[in-house]
Structures are given as C-alpha cells and as structure tokens.
VOGU-3710 file (C-alpha; in Angstrom, 3 decimals, decimal comma):
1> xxxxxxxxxx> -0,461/23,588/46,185  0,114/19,930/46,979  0,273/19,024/50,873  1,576/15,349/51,431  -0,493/14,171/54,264  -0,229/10,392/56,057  -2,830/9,082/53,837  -1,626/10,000/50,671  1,488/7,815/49,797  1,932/4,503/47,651
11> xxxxxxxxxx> 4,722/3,333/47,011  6,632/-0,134/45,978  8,114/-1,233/48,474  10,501/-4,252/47,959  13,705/-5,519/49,655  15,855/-2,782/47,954  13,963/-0,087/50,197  14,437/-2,251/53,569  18,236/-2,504/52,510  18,542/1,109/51,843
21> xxxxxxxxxx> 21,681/2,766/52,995  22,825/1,320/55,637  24,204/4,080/58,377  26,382/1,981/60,488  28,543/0,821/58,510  29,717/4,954/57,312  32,593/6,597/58,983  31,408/8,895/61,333  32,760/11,491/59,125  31,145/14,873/60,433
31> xxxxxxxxxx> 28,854/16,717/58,720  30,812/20,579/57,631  28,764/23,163/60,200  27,681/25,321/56,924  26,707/23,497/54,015  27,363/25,253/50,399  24,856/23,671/48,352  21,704/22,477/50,107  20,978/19,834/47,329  22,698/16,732/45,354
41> xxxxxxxxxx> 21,520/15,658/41,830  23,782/13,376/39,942  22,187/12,910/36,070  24,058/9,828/34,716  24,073/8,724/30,723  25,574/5,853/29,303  28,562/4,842/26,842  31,277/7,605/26,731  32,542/9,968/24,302  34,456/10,948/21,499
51> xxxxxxxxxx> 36,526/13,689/22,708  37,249/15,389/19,470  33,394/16,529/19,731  32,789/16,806/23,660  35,673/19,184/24,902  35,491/22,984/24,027  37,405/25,231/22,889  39,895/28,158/24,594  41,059/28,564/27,851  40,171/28,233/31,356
61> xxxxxxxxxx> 37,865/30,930/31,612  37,356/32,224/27,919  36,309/28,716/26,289  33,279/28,023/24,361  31,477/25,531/22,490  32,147/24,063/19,156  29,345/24,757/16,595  27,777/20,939/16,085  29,527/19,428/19,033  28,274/17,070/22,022
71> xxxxxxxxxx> 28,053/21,044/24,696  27,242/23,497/22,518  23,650/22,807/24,051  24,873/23,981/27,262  25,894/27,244/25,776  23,677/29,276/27,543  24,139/27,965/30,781  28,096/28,401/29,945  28,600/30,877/33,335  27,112/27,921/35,771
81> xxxxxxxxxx> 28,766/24,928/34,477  32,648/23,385/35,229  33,772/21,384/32,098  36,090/18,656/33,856  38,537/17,218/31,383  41,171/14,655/32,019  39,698/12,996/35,283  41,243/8,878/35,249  39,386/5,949/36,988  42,409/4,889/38,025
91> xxxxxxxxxx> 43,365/0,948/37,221  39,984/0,448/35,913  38,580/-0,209/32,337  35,577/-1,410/30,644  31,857/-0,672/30,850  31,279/-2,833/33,874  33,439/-1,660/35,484  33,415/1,663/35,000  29,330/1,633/35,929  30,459/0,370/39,367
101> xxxxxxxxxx> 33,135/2,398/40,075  32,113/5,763/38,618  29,987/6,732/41,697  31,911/4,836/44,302  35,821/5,675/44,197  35,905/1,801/44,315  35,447/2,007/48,037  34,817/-0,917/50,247  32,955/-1,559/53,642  36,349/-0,579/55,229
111> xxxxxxxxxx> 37,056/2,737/53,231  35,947/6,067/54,575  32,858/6,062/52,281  31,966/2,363/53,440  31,907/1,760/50,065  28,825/3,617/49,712  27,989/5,614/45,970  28,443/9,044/46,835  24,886/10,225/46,255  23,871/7,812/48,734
121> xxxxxxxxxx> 26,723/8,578/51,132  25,922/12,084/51,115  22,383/11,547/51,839  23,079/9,728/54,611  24,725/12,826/56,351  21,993/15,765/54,903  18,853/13,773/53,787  18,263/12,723/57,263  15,369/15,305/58,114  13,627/14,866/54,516
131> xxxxxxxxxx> 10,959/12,603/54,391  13,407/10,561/51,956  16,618/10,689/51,993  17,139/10,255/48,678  15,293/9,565/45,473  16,570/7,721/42,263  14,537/8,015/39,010  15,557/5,793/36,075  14,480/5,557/32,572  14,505/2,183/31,073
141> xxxxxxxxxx> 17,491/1,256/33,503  15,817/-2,323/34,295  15,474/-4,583/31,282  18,451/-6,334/32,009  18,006/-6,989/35,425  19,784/-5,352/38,526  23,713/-5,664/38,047  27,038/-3,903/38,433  26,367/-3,284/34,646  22,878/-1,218/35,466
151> xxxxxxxxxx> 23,313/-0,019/38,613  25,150/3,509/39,667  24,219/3,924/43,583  24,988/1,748/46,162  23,275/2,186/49,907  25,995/-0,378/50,916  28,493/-2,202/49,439  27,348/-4,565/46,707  23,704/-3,395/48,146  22,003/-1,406/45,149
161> xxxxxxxxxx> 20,001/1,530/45,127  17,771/1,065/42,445  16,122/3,663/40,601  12,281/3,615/40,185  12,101/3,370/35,714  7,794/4,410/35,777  7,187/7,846/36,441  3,707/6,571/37,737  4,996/4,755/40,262  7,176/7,520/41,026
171> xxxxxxxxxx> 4,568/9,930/40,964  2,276/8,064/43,743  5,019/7,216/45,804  5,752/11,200/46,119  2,238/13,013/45,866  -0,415/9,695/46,641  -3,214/8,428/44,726  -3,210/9,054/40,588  -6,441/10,912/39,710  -7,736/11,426/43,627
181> xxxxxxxxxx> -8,086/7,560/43,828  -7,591/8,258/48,090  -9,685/5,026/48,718  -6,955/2,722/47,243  -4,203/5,060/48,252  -4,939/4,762/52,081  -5,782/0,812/51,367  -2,142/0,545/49,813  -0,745/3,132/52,745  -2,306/0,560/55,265
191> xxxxxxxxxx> -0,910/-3,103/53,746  2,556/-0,950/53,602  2,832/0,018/56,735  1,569/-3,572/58,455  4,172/-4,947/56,223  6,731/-2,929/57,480  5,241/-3,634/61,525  5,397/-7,365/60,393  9,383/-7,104/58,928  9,894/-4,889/62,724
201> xxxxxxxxxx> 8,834/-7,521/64,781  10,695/-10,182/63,044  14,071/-8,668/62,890  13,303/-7,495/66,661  12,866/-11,167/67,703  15,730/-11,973/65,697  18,108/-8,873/67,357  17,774/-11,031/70,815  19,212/-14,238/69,563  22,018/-12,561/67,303
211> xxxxxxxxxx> 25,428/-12,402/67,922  27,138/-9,031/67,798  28,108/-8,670/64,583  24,871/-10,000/63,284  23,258/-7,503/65,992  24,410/-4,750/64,453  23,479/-5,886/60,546  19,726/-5,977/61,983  20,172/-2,366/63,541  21,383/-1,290/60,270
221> xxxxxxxxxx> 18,100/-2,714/58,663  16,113/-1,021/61,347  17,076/2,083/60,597  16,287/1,921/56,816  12,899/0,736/58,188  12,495/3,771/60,259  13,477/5,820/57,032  11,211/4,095/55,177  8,592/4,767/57,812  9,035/8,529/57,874
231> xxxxxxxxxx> 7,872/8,571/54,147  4,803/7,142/54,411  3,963/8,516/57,542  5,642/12,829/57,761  4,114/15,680/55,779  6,621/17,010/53,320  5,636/20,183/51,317  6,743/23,558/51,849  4,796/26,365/52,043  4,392/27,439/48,292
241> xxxxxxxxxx> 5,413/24,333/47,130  4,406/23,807/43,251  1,982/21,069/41,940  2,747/18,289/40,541  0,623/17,121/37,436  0,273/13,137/37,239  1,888/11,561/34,263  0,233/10,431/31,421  -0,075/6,513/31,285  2,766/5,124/29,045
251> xxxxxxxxxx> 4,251/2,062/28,610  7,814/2,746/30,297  10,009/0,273/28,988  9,220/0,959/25,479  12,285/2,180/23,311  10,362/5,174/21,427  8,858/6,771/24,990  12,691/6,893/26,104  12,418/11,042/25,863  9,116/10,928/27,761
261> xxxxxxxxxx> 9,661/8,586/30,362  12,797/11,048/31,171  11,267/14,436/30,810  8,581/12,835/33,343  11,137/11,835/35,529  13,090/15,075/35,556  10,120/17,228/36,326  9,069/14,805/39,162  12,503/15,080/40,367  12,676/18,815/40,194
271> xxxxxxxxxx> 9,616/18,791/42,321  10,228/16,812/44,721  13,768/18,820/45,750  11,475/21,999/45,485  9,343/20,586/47,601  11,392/19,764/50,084  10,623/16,199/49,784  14,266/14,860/49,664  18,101/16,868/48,989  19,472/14,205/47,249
281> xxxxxxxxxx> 18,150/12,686/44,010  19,380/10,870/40,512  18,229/10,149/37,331  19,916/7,195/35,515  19,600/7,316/31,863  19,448/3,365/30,701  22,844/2,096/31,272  26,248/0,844/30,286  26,076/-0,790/26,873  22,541/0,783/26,424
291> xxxxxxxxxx> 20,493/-0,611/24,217  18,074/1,887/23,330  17,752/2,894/19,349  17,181/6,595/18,969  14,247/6,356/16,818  13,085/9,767/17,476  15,768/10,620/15,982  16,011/8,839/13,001  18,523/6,709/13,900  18,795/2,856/13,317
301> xxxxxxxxxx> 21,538/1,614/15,317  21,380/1,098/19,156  22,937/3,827/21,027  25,896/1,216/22,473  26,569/0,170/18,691  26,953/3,975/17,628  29,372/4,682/20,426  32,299/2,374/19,234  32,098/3,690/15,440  35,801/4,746/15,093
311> xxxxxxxxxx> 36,945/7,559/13,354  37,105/6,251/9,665  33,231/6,016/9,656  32,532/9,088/9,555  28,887/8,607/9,541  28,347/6,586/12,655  30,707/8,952/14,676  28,090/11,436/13,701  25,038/9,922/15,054  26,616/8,797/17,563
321> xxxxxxxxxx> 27,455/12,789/18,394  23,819/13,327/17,714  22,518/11,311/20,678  24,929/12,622/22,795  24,018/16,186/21,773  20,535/14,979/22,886  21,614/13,664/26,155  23,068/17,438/26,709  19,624/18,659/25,765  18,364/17,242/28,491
331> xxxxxxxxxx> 20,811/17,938/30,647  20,322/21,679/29,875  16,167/21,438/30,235  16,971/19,945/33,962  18,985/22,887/34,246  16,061/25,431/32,997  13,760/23,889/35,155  15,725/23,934/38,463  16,239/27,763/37,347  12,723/28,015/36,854
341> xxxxxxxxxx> 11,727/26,927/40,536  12,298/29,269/43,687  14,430/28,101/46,460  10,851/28,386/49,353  14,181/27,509/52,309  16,119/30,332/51,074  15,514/32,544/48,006  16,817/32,454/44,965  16,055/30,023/42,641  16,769/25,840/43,127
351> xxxxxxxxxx> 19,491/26,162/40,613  21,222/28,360/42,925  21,686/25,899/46,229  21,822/22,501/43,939  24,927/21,113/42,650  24,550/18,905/39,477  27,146/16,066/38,620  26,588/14,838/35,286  28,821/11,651/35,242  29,372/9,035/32,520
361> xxxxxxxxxx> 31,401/5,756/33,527  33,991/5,882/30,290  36,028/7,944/28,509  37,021/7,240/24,879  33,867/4,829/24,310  35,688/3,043/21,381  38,776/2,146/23,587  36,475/0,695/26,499  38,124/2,512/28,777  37,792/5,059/31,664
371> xxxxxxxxxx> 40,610/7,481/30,876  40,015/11,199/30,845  35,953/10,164/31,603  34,219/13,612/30,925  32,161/15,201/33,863  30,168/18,267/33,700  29,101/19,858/37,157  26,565/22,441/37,719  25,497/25,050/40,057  24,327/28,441/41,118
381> xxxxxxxxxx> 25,252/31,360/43,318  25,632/29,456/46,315  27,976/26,811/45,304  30,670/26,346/47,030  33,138/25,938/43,235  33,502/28,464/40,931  31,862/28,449/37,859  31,730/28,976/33,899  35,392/27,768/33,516  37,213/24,431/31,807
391> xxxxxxxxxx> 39,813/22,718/33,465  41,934/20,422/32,302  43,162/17,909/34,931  45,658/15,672/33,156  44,978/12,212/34,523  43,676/13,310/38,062  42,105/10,289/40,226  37,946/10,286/40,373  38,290/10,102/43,846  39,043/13,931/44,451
401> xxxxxxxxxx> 36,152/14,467/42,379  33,862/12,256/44,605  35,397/13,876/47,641  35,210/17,509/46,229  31,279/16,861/45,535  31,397/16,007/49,412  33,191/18,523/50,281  30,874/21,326/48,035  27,860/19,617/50,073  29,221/20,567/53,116
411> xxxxxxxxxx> 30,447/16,772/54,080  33,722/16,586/55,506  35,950/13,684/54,541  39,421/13,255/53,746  38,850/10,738/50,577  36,312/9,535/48,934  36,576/5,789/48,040  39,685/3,829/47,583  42,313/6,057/49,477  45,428/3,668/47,410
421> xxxxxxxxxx> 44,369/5,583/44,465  44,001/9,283/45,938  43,933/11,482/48,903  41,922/14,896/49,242  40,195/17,123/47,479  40,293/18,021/43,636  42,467/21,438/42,992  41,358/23,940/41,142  37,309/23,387/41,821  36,943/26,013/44,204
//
C-alpha cells in the first residue's frame, strides 16, 4: 500500500498548472445534492471514422457488433456501454476545429460553462476535495507544440490544460520519488513549493495596485495556486489503496513505444481515481491529424494519412479500420482495469461509479467534417444512464451530450457550451 505523504511529490510545474482552471470565471451553477457517478474519465483518439465499420448492427437494445469492425472489441463489455450515433457539432468542420470544440460546446467566458472543456468544468464543481482536481495523461500529444489542433481541455477559455505525455513524470508527480530516490524528491518538493511562495507574494503585491477587473484575474490565479498547493502538500490514499509500480524508462515521444507510453498512462490513471487521488482524469491519444505510423502493426502509412483513404481503396480503408480497432482495444483494457479495481468509498468495483466518454472530434474522417461524430460512453451500476443500448440521434447538437455528462455527474446546468446551438439535456440517455 502506497501512502502519499508531504515529502513525497515531484512534479513539473510550469505556467499551465498556475493557470489551471480558473473558478471565477464559472457560473455558479450548483452542484446536484446526489451525485450518480462519483468519477469523470474522458479517453480521446484522433481522426474520425468510417461509419460503414464503426456503427453496429440491430436495434436499440438487441444490437451487436460486426465481425471485423472498429467495436466488436467492446463486445464483451456490450451491457455497460451507450453507442451514440448521429450526434452534429453544429456549424463546425475540420480537424481544428473539431479538436477545440469537441470538449467545449464552443462555449465562451460568457456561456454557462465559461467556456471551460467539460472535464475541467466538472472538476471544478467535484474535484475540489481531491488532492487534484483533475489529471490529464497524454501520449505523444506534444510534438507539435500546444495548439487548438493538440489540445482537448481547457481550464479557461483559450487557457489549455495540457496533458502530462511521460508516464515518469506522471508517475512522480502522483506517488514521489522513482526507485525511493526521497533525498531528491523532498529537494524537488522544497524548490516547488518556494516557487510557488515566491509567485504568492508577487501576485499579492500586485492584487493591491490592480484595478477590479484585474483584481479578480489575480484571485483566479490564486486559487489555482492554492490547488496546486494542496497536491504537494495533503495525503491522498485510501485505506487499501493499490500500489503503483514505477514505469520502465522509455523514450516517450518515440513512434514505436506509442502502445506503451498509453498502457502506462492508463494504469497510472486507473490508480490514481482508485486511490482517491483525483475524480476527474483524461487520456489524450496524440491528436488531430496524428502523425503516428502504426508500426506495431505493420502498417506504413501515418495514422492521419490512413484515415482519408476513401472507399475505392479498399486496402487503406482497411488499415485504417485496423488502428481504429486498436484504439477500441484499448479502450476496452481501460475498461477491464477500472472493473478490476474496488470502489474503497463505496463498494463495488471503480467501473461501477465512473462514467467514461470516449470522444473523437470528427465524423466521416474523409469529409473533414464533424457530422454524426461517434461517441461511446461507459459505466457501471451506479450510473445515472442506462446502459448496453444504441441510439441513434439523427443530427442532435454535442451540447446535450456535454450537458448530459454534467448532468450524469451530478452537475446541474441548463446547457453546456454555446446555448445558440442547443438547450438541455440529451433524450433518451437516461
């Protein structure tokens, strides 16, 4: 068992972390008084579909997955997932696009979300009491840089919540020093937290000469400071919590450790919910227009070249179908291994009180555009939907989808992002 104790916490800490999500500028919108699911994960990968070898087959409730096709992975998980055909980003298109707007509604500072991503709006109404309030694990997500192109979560709007892409990294930030190295971890725990004293001061000294709008900018910064604070400083495990075994040293970034740079990631991530460490977490796999080459798969071609093969080559649309398949792989070994975990806040297993939103940010991926963009949600016997069914929604905003995942985490609001494309809830999720 793995107790996380003040000095056992590194972490990098850069100018994303002290612009983390910034409370003031949310709604106000009240927290439900019982929550459904206890936990958030949203599992993102990149470039589309074909649709002729995603959706299933049957009805609403007696459907089931093609032999060869992009689900059939999922097959034994078919009673716990919601297959969510025909949802429309509304008036937007492209991969850029698409990335930005596929967590966000395309809210703005003045929406309801504050044009927050909705992981990182719902954190900021349950994650409050964790020791983070959220966590975001990437894999290979920052070759390019930080853009709208590579970036899903947004602690503010236009402010991104990057994800961490080493699984080192991630691992001391969550459980301290790699191989019991508590010299340099408490070294490292001590230049963080002067840092953070020293970036205090400053924006306290600058609080008395702001104006009020300014004023309240710098209380929005000292508040992701005090979050910050709380991880390097609170214990987080649970009683019973499970240990966490370092990862092995890898280079992160290189295209043929793709698989296990994720697998690392996932199983950090499913420890860290089970340990009570955070309720809300992500795992971003590359991005739009990804350029990784499935190598381990055989395959030649990058994984963004595959995706626009069109139908006459008949070949490509096959690989392409192959990675995909992969990407549900993993999707269904997250699944397994939140199953796998007890719930140590309230029995049952972590499956049970998590949902799961896997999210992509375009539909047809040969048409560039964001019509009928496939999402596959998750859950257990607490959820607030109902599961093992497919709907078809025939062109239904994103928005009710965004503000149905509040609503299943037992955050009230009315809509999620921009309210000129959509008001309330999605029908037929619950």
């Amino acid at each position: 068992m793995i107790r996380i104790g003040r000095r056992q916490f590194t972490a990098g800490l850069g100018a994303s972390l002290l612009a983390s999500p910034l409370l003031g500028l949310l709604s106000g919108e009240a927290r439900a008084a019982t929550q459904q699911a206890k936990r958030l994960i949203v599992f993102f990968s990149p470039n589309g579909t074909v649709h002729n070898h995603w959706r299933p087959t049957g009805t609403e409730t007696e459907f089931a997955f093609p032999a060869g096709g992009i689900l059939e992975p999922l097959a034994r998980h078919r009673s716990k997932l919601l297959i969510c055909d025909g949802i429309d980003f509304v008036e937007v298109d492209n991969h850029e696009a698409g990335m930005s707007n596929m967590l966000t509604g395309g809210g703005t500072a003045g929406s309801a979300s504050g044009g927050l991503s909705v992981d990182q709006y719902i954190a900021s109404k349950i994650g409050q009491g964790s020791r983070f309030q959220s966590l975001e694990f990437g894999v290979q997500t920052s070759a390019w840089g930080a853009a709208r192109s590579t970036r899903m979560s947004y602690s503010a709007p236009g402010v991104f919540a990057s994800p961490e892409d080493n699984p080192r990294n991630a691992f001391q930030r969550l459980f301290g020093a790699l191989g019991g190295d508590t010299t340099t971890t408490d070294k490292l725990l001590r230049r963080r937290k002067s840092i953070l004293d020293l970036v205090r001061g400053e924006m306290n000294d600058l609080a008395q000469r702001a104006g009020a709008q300014e004023k309240q900018k710098l209380d929005q910064h000292l508040e992701a400071l005090r979050q910050t604070e709380r991880g390097l400083t609170e214990p987080a495990a649970l009683p019973g919590c499970p240990s966490a075994t370092a990862p092995t040293p890898i280079d992160a970034m290189a295209n043929g450790n793709f698989p296990a740079v994720g697998k690392a990631q996932m199983d950090l991530m499913v420890s860290a919910l089970a340990c009570g460490m955070t309720r809300v977490a992500s795992i971003q796999w590359a991005h739009t227009i990804a350029p990784q080459v499935f190598n381990w798969m055989g395959m030649g071609e990058a994984h963004h070249e595959l995706s626009h093969k069109d139908d006459s080559n008949t070949a490509g649309v096959a690989n392409f179908v192959k990675c995909e398949r992969w990407f549900a792989e993993q999707f269904a070994y997250l699944l397994d291994a939140l199953e796998s975990y007890p719930d140590l806040e309230g029995g049952g297993t972590l499956l049970d009180s998590t949902l799961v939103l896997w999210a992509k940010e375009l539909g047809d991926s040969r048409l560039h555009t964001c019509r009928s963009v496939p999402f596959v949600i998750a859950g257990g016997a607490n959820s607030y939907f109902r599961f093992g069914r497919y709907l078809r929604f025939n062109g239904a905003p994103h928005q009710k989808l965004l503000t149905s995942v509040c609503h299943a985490l037992g955050v009230t609001i009315d809509t999620f992002g921009d309210v000129t494309k959509a008001s309330g809830p999605l029908a037929g999720l619950v």
